[in-house]
C-alpha positions as a Markdown table, in Angstrom:
| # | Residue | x | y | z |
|---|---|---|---|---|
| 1 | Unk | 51.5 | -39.4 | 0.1 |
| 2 | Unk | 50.1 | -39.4 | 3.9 |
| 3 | Unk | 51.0 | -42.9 | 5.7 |
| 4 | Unk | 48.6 | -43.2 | 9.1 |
| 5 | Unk | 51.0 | -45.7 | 11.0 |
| 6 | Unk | 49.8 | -47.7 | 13.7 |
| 7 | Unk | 52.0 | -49.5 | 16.3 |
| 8 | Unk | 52.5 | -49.7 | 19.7 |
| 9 | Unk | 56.2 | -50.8 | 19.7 |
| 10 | Unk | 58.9 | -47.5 | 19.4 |
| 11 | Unk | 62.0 | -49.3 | 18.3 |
| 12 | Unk | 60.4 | -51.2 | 15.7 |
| 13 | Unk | 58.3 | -48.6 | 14.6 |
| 14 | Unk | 61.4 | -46.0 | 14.6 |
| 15 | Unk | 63.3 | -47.6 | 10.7 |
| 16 | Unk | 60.1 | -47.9 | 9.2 |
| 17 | Unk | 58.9 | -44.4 | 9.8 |
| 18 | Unk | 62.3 | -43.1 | 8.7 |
| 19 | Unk | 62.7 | -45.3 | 5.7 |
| 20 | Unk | 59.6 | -43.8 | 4.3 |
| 21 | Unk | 60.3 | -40.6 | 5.0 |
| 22 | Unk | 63.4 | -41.1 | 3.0 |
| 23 | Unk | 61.4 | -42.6 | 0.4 |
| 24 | Unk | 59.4 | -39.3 | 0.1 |
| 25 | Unk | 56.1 | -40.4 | 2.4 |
| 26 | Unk | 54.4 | -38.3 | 5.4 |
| 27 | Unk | 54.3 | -40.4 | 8.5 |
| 28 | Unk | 51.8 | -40.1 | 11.1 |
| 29 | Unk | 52.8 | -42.7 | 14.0 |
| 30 | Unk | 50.2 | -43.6 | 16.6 |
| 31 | Unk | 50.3 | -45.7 | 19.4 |
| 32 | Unk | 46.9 | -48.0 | 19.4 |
| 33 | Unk | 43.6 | -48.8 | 17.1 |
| 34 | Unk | 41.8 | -46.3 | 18.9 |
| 35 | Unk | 44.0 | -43.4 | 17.7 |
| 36 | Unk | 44.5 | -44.7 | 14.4 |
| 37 | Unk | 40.9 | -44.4 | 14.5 |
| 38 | Unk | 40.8 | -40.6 | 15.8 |
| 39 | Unk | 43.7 | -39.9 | 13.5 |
| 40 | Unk | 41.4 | -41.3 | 10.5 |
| 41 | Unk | 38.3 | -39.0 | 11.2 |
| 42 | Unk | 40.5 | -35.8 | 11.7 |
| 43 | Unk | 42.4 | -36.1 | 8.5 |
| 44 | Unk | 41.7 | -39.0 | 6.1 |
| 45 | Unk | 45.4 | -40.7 | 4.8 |
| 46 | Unk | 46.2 | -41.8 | 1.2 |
| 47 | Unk | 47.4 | -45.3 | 2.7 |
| 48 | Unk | 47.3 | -46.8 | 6.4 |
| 49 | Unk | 49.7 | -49.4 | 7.7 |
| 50 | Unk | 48.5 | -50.9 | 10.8 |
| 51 | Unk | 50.2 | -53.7 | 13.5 |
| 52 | Unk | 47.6 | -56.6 | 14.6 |
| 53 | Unk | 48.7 | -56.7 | 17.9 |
| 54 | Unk | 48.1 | -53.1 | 19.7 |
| 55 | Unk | 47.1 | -52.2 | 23.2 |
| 56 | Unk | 43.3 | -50.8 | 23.9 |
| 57 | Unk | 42.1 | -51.8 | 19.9 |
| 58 | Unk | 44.2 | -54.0 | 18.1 |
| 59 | Unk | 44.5 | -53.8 | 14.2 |
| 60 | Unk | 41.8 | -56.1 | 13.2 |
| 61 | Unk | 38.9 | -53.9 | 15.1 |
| 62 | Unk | 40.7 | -50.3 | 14.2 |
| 63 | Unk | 40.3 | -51.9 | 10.6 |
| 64 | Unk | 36.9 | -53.2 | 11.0 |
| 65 | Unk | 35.9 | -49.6 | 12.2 |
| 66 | Unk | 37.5 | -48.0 | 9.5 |
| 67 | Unk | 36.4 | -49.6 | 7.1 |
| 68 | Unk | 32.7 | -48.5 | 8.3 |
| 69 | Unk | 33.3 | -45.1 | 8.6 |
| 70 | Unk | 34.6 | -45.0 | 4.8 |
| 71 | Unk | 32.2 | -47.4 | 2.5 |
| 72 | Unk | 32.3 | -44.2 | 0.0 |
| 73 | Unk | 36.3 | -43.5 | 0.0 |
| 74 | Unk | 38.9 | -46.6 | -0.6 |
| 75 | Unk | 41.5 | -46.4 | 2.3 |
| 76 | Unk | 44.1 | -49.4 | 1.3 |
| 77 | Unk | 45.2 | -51.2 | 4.7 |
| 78 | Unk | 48.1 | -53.2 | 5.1 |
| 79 | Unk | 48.7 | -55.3 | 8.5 |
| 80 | Unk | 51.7 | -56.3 | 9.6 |
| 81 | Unk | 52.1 | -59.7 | 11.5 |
| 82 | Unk | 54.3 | -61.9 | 12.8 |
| 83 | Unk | 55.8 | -64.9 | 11.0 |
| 84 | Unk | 53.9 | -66.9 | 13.5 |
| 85 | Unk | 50.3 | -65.2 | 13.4 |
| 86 | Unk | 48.9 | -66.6 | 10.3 |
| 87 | Unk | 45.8 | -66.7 | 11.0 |
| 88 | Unk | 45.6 | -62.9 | 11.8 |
| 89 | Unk | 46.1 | -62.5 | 7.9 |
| 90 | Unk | 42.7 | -64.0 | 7.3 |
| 91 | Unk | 41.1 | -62.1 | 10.3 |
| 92 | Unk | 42.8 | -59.2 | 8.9 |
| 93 | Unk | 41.7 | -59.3 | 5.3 |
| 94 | Unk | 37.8 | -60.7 | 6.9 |
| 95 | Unk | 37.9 | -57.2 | 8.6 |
| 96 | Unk | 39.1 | -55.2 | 5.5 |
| 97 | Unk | 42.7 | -55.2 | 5.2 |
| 98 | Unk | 44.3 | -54.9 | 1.6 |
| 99 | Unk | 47.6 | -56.7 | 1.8 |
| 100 | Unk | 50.0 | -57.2 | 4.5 |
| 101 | Unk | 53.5 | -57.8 | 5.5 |
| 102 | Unk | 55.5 | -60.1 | 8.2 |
| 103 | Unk | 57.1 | -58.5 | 11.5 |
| 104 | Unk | 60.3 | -58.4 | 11.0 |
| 105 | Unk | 59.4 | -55.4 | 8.5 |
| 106 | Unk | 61.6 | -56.2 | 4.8 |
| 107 | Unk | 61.9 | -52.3 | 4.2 |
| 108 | Unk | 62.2 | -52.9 | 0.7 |
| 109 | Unk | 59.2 | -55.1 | 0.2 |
| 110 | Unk | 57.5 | -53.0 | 2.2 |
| 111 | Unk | 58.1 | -50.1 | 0.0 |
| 112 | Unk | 57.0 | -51.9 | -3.1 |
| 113 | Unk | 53.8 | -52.7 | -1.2 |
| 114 | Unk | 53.1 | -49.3 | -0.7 |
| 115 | Unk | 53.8 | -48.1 | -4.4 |
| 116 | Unk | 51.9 | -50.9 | -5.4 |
| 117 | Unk | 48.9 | -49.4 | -3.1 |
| 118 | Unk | 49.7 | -45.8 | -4.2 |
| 119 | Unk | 49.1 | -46.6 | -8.0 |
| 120 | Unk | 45.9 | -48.0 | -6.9 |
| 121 | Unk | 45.1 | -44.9 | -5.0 |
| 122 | Unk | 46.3 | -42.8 | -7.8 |
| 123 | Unk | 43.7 | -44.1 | -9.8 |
| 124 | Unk | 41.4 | -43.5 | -7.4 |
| 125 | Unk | 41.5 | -40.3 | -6.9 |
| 126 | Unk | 42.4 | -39.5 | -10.4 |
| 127 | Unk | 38.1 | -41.1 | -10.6 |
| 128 | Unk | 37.2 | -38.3 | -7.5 |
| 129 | Unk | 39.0 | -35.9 | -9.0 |
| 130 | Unk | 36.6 | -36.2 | -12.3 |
| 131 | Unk | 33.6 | -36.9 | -10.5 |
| 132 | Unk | 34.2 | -34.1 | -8.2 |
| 133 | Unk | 34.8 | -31.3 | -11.1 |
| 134 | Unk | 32.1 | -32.1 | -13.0 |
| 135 | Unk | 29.2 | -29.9 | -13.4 |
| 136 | Unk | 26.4 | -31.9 | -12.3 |
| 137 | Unk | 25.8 | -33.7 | -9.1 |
| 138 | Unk | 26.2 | -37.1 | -8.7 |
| 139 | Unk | 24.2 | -38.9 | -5.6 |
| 140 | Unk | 24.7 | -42.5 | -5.1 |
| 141 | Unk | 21.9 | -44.1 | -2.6 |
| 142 | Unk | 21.1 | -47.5 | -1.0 |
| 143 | Unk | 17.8 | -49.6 | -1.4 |
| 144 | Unk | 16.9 | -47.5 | 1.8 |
| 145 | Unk | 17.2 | -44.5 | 0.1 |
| 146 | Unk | 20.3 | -43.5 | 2.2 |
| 147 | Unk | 22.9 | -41.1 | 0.7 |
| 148 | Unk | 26.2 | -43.4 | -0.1 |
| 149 | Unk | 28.1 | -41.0 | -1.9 |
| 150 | Unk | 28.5 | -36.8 | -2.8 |
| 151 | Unk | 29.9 | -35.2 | -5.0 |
| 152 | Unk | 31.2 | -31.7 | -5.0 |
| 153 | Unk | 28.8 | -30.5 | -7.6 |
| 154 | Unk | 25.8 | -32.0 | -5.3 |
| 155 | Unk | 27.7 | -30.0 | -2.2 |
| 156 | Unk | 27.4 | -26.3 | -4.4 |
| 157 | Unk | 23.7 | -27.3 | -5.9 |
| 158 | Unk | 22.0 | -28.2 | -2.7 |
| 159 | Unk | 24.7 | -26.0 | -0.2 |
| 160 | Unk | 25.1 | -29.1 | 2.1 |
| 161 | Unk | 28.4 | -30.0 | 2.7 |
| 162 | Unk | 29.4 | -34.3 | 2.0 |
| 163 | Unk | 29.4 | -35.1 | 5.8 |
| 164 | Unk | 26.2 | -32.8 | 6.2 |
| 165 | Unk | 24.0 | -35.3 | 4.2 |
| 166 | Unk | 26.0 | -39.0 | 4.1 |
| 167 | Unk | 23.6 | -41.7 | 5.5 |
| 168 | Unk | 20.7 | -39.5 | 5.5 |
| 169 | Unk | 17.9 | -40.3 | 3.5 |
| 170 | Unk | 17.9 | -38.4 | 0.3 |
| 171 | Unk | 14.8 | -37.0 | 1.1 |
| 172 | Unk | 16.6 | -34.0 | 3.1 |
| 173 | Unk | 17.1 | -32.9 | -1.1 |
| 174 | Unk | 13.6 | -32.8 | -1.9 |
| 175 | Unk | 10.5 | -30.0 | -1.1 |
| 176 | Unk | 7.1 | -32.1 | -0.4 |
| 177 | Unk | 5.6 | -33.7 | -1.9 |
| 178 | Unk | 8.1 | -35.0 | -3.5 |
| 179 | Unk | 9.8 | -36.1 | 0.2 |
| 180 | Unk | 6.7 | -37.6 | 1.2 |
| 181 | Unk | 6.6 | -39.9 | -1.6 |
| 182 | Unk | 9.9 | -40.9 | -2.2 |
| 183 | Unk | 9.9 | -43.9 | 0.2 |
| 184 | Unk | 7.0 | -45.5 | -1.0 |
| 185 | Unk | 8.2 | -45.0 | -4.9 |
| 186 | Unk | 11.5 | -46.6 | -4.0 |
| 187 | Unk | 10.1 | -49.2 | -2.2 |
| 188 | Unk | 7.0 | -49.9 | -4.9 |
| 189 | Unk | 10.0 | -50.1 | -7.8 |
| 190 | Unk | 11.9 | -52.4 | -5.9 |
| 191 | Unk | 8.9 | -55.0 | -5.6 |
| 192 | Unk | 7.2 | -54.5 | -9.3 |
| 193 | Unk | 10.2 | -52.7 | -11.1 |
| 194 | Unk | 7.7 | -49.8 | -12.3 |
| 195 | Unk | 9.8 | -46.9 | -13.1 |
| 196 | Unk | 8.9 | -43.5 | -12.1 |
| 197 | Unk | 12.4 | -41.8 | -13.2 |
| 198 | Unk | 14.6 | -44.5 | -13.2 |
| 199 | Unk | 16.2 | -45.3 | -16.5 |
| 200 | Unk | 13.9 | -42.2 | -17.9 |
| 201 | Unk | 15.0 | -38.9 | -16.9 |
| 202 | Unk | 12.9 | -35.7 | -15.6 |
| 203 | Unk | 12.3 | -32.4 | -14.4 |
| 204 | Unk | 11.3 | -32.3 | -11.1 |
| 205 | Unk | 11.8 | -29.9 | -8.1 |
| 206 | Unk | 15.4 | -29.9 | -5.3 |
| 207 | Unk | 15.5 | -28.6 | -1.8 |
| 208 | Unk | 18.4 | -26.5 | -1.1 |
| 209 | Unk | 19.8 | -26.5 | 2.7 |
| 210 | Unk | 18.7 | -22.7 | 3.0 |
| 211 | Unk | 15.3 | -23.9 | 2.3 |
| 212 | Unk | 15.0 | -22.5 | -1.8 |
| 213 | Unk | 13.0 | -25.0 | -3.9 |
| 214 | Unk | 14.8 | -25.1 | -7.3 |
| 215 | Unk | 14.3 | -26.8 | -10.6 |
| 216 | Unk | 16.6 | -29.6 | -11.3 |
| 217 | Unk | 16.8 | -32.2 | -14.1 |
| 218 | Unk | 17.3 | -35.7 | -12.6 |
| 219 | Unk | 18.1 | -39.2 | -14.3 |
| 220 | Unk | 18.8 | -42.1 | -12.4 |
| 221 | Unk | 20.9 | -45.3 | -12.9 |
| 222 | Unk | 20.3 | -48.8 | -11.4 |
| 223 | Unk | 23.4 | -51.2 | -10.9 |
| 224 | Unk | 24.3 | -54.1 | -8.5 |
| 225 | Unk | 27.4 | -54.4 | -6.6 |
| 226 | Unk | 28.5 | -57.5 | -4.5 |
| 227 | Unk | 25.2 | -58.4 | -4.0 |
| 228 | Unk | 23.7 | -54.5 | -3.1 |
| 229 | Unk | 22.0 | -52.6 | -5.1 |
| 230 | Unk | 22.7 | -48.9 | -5.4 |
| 231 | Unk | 20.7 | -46.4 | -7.3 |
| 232 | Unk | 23.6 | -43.7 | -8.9 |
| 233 | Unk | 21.5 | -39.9 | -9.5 |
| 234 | Unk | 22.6 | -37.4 | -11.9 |
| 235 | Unk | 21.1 | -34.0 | -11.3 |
| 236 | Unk | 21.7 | -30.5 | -13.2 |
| 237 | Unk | 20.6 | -27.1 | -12.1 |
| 238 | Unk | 18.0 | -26.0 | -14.3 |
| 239 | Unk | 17.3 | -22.9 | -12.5 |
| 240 | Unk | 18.9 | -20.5 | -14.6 |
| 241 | Unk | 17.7 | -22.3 | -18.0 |
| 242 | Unk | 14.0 | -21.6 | -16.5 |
| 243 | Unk | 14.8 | -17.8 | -16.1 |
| 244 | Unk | 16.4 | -17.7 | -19.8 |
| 245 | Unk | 13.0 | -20.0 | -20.9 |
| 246 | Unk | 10.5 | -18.1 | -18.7 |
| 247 | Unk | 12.2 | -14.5 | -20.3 |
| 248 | Unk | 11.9 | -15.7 | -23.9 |
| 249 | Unk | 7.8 | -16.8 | -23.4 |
| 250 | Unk | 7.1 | -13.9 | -22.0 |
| 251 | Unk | 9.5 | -11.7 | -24.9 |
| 252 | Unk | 7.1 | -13.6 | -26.9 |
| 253 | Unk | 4.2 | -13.1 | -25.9 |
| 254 | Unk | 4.5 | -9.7 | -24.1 |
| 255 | Unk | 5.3 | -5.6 | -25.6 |
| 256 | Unk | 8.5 | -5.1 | -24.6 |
| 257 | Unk | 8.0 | -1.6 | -24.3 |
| 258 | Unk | 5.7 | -1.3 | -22.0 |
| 259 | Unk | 4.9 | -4.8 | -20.5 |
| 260 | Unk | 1.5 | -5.6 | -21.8 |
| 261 | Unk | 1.0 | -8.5 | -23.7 |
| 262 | Unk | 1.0 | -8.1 | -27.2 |
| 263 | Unk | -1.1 | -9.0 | -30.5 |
| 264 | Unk | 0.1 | -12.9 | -30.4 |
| 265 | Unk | -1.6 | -13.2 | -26.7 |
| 266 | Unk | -4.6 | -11.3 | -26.9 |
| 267 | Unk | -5.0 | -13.3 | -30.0 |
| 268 | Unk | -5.3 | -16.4 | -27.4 |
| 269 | Unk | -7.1 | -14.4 | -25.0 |
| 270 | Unk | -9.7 | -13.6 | -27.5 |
| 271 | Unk | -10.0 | -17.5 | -28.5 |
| 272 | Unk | -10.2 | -18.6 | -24.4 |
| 273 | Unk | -13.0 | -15.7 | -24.3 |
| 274 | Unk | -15.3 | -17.0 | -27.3 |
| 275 | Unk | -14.9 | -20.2 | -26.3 |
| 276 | Unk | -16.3 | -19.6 | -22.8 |
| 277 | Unk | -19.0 | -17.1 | -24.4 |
| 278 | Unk | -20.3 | -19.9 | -26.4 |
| 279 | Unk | -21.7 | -21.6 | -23.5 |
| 280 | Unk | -22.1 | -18.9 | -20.8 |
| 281 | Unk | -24.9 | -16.0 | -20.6 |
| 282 | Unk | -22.1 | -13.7 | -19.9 |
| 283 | Unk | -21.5 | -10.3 | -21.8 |
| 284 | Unk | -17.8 | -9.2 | -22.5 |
| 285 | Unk | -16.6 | -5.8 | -24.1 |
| 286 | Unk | -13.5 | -5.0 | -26.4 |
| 287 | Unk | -12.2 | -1.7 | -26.5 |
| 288 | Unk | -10.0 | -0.2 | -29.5 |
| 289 | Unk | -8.2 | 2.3 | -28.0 |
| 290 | Unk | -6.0 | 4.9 | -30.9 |
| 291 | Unk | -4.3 | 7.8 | -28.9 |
| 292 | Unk | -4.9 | 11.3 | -30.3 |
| 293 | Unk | -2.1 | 13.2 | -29.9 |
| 294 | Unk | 1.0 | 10.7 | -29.7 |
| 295 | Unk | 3.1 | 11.8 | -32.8 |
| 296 | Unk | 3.8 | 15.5 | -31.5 |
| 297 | Unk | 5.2 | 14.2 | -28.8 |
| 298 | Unk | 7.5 | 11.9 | -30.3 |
| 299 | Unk | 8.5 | 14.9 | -33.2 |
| 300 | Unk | 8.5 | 17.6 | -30.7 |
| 301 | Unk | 10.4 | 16.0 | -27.3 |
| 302 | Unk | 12.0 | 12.9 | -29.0 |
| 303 | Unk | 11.4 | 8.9 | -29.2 |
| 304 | Unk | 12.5 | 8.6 | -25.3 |
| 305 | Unk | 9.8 | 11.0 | -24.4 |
| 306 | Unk | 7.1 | 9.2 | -26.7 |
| 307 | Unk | 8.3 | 5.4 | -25.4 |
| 308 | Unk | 7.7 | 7.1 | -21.7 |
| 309 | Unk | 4.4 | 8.5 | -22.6 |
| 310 | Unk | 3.4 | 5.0 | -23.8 |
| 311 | Unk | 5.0 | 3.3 | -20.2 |
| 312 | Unk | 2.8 | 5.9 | -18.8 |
| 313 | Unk | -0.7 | 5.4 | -20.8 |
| 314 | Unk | 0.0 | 1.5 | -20.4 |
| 315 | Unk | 0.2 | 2.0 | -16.1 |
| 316 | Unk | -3.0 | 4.1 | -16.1 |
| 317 | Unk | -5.2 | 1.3 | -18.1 |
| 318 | Unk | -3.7 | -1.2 | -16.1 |
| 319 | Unk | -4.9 | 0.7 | -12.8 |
| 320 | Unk | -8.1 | 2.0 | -13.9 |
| 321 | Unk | -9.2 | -1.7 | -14.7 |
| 322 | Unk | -9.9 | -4.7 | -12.0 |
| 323 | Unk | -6.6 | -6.9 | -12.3 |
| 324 | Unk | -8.7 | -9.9 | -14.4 |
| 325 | Unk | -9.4 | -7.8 | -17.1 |
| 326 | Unk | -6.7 | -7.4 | -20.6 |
| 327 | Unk | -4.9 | -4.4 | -21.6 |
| 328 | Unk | -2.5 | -5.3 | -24.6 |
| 329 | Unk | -0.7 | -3.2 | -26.5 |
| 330 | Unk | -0.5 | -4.2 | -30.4 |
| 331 | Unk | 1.4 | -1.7 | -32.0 |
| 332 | Unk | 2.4 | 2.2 | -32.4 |
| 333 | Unk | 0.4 | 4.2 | -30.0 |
| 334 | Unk | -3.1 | 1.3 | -29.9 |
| 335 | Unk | -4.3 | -0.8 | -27.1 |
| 336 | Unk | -6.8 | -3.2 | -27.1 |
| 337 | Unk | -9.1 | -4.0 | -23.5 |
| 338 | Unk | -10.8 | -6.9 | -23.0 |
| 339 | Unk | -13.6 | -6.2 | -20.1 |
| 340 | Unk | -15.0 | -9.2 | -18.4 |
| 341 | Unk | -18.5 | -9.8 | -17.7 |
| 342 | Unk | -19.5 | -6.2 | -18.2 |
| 343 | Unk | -23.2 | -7.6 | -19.1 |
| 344 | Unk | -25.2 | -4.5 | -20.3 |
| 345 | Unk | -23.2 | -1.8 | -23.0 |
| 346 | Unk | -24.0 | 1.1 | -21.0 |
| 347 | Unk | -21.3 | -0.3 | -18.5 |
| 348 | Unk | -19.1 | -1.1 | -21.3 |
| 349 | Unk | -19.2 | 2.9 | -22.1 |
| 350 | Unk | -18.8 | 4.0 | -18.7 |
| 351 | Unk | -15.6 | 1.7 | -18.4 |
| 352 | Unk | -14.2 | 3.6 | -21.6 |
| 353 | Unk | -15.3 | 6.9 | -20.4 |
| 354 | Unk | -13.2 | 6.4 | -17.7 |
| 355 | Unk | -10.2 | 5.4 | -19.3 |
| 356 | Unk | -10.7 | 8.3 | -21.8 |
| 357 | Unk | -10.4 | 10.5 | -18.7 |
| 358 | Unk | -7.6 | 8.5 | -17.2 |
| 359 | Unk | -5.6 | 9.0 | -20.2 |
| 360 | Unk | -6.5 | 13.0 | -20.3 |
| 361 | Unk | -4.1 | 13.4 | -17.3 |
| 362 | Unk | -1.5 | 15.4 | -17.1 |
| 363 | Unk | 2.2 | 13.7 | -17.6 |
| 364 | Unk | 6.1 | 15.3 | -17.2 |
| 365 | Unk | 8.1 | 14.3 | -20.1 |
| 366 | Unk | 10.9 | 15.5 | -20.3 |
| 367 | Unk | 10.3 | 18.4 | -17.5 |
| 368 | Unk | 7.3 | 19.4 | -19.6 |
| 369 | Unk | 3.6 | 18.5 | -19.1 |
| 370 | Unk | 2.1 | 17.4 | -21.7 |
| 371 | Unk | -1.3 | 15.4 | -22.4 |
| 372 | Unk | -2.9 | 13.0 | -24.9 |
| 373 | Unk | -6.7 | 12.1 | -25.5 |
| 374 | Unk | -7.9 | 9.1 | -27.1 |
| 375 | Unk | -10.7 | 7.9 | -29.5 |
| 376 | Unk | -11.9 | 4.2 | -28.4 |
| 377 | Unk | -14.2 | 1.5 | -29.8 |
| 378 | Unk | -16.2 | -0.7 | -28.3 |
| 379 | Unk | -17.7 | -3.9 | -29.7 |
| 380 | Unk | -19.9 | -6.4 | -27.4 |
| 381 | Unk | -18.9 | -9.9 | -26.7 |
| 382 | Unk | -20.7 | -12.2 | -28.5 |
| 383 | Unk | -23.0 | -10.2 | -29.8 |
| 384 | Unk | -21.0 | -8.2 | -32.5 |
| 385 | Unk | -19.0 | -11.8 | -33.9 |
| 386 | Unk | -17.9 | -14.9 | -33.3 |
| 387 | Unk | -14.4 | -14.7 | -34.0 |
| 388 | Unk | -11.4 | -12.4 | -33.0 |
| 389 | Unk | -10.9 | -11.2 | -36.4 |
| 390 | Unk | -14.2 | -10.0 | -36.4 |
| 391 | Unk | -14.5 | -8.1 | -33.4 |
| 392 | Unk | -11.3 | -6.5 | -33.9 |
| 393 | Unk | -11.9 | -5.2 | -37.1 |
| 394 | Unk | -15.4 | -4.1 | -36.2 |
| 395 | Unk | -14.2 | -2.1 | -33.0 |
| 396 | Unk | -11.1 | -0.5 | -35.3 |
| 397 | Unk | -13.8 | 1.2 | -37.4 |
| 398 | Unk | -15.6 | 2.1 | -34.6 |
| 399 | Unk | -12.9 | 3.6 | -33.2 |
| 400 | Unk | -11.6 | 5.3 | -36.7 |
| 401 | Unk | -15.8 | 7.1 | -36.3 |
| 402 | Unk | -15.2 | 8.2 | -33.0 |
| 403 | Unk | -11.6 | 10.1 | -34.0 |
| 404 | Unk | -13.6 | 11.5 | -37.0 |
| 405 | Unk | -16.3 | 12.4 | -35.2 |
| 406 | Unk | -14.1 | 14.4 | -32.1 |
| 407 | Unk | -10.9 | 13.3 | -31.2 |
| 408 | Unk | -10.9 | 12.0 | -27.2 |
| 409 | Unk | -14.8 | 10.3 | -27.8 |
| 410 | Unk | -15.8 | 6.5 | -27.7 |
| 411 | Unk | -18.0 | 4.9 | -30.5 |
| 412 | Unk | -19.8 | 1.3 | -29.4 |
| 413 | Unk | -20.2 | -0.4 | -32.8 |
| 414 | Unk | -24.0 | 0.9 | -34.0 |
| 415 | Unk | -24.1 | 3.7 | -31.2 |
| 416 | Unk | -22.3 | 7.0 | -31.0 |
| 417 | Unk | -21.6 | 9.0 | -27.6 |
């Protein structure tokens, strides 16, 4: 246990420092308030034992300032006065002080004073020790919004260190707008008591000291203390529980082959688009798309080759369309487009021949070129149904025509090219 000792006086100070070194206790003897003060802010003590009477700062000013510089962290302070300085007691437990003993020192009492202390200090940081190994971050604020407290869990979510951030606002932790209307939330809550997250508990966004806006899950506590109130925030760091979440919706709703969404979203796509056809002039087209010439590959160079070819087809529908339009894939070598406001059908077949010719190219698998064709179907939205169910099934036939009629050709439902 560290002992910051302050007195001015050698020969009295010389028994009591080795006493409690005896006893087990590191000493640290100053001279005056003022260095008990600098010997404070370079290395905080577990316990500080400091004389009234002291040249350049007495004891009841060095305790006074310490006592500022550490409303987060308990210090105990015990004076020592003389027998005839009563009244410094009072002045000394009005600045801060803990306990205190009378000059002539009692070694003995004064050791049980101090183990008395170091119990209570025990405990302390026995409280630090928890709330600093736990894995979310605990902020404590003022009615001002000023950071009161810091835990070590708040130091490795945000990256500022405890000294970095204490009496700043807390807005130096949040991205706008959140920052700009922090202030005004506090201050509205404290007037009408309407609760934004206080006593509720949300996701919301952090601002980490390297400038990364994160996702963080923040509930807050009210409680009173001596008259102040202090808001107490507990925040988690979501961040990697939004990559897990955002990986699983997209899993769901996405081929994980090659990317493109599958059946489940263009089942929602198709909803969205007949929605908006319902009450808008504009023309949409749907193209089934079967690929001719798939399964050799996949017998012939092996299923890598074939789940290659398919990355492949997948990138050149993707880059022969504008980037608002739908490619899905929906299973085994099909692929479904969704055209957007293609108006007239003869555009709707000169979209497909060109995806028919896109898909005609040449590809290495495996070291060896190799190419498919296609046969695609094309059904008109609105005009050829009013539900997904419908058009789908209408283009597959079309598309089952087309491969009848000459593998690598387009059908549009009623027409043949």
């Amino acid at each position: 246990m560290k002992i910051l000792f302050a007195d001015d006086c050698h020969i009295a100070a010389l028994p009591v420092i080795l006493y409690l070194e005896k006893c087990g206790y590191t000493v640290n003897h100053v001279e005056n308030g003022q260095q008990a003060i600098d010997s404070y802010l370079q290395e905080t003590p577990d316990l500080i034992l400091m004389d009234v009477m002291m040249p350049i700062m007495d004891g009841i000013e060095a305790t006074k300032t310490i006592r500022a510089l550490s409303e987060d962290h308990w210090v105990p302070i015990v004076m020592m006065t003389g027998l005839n300085e009563q009244s410094d007691i009072l002045k000394g437990f009005d600045a801060g002080a803990d306990d205190y003993v009378i000059k002539p020192v009692n070694l003995r009492l004064l050791l049980a004073r101090l183990n008395a202390m170091r119990r209570v200090v025990m405990m302390q940081e026995s409280l630090f020790n928890i709330l600093d190994n736990v894995f979310e971050g605990i902020i404590t604020i003022d009615q001002k919004g000023l950071i009161k407290s810091y835990n070590r869990a708040a130091e490795r979510i945000f990256g500022y260190a405890y000294h970095e951030v204490l009496g700043e606002n807390i807005k130096c932790l949040m991205p706008k707008p959140y920052s700009e209307k922090h202030d005004a939330h506090l201050e509205r809550y404290q007037k009408d008591r309407t609760a934004h997250i206080i006593g509720v508990g949300r996701k919301v966004q952090g601002l980490r000291k390297n400038g990364e806006v994160f996702p963080m899950r923040l509930s807050v506590t009210e409680i009173r203390r001596n008259h102040e109130t202090l808001f107490i925030g507990l925040v988690s760091d979501i961040s990697e529980e939004e990559i897990g979440l955002r990986k699983v919706e997209f899993l769901a709703m996405h081929d994980s082959l090659t990317g493109l969404p599958n059946r489940a979203y263009l089942n929602e796509t198709m909803e969205l688009i007949l929605h908006s056809a319902a009450s808008s002039d504009k023309k949409h087209a749907l193209l089934f798309i079967d690929l001719d010439g798939f399964k050799p590959i996949n017998d012939e160079l092996g299923h890598d080759c074939g789940d290659q070819a398919l990355r492949i087809i997948a990138q050149r529908l993707r880059s022969h369309l504008p980037a608002d339009d739908f490619v899905a894939r929906i299973g085994g070598d099909e692929f479904v487009v969704l055209c957007y406001d293609v108006q007239t059908a003869e555009n709707a077949l000169k979209i497909a021949g060109r995806l028919l010719e896109a898909i005609k190219g040449v590809m290495l698998l495996n070291e060896q070129p190799r190419q498919m064709s296609a046969s695609i179907g094309i059904t008109l939205i609105p005009q050829h149904g009013k539900t997904a169910t419908e058009l789908l099934t209408l283009a597959d036939k079309a598309m089952y025509q087309a491969k009848k009629q000459a593998k690598g050709s387009l059908i549009l439902a009623g027409l043949s090219v």
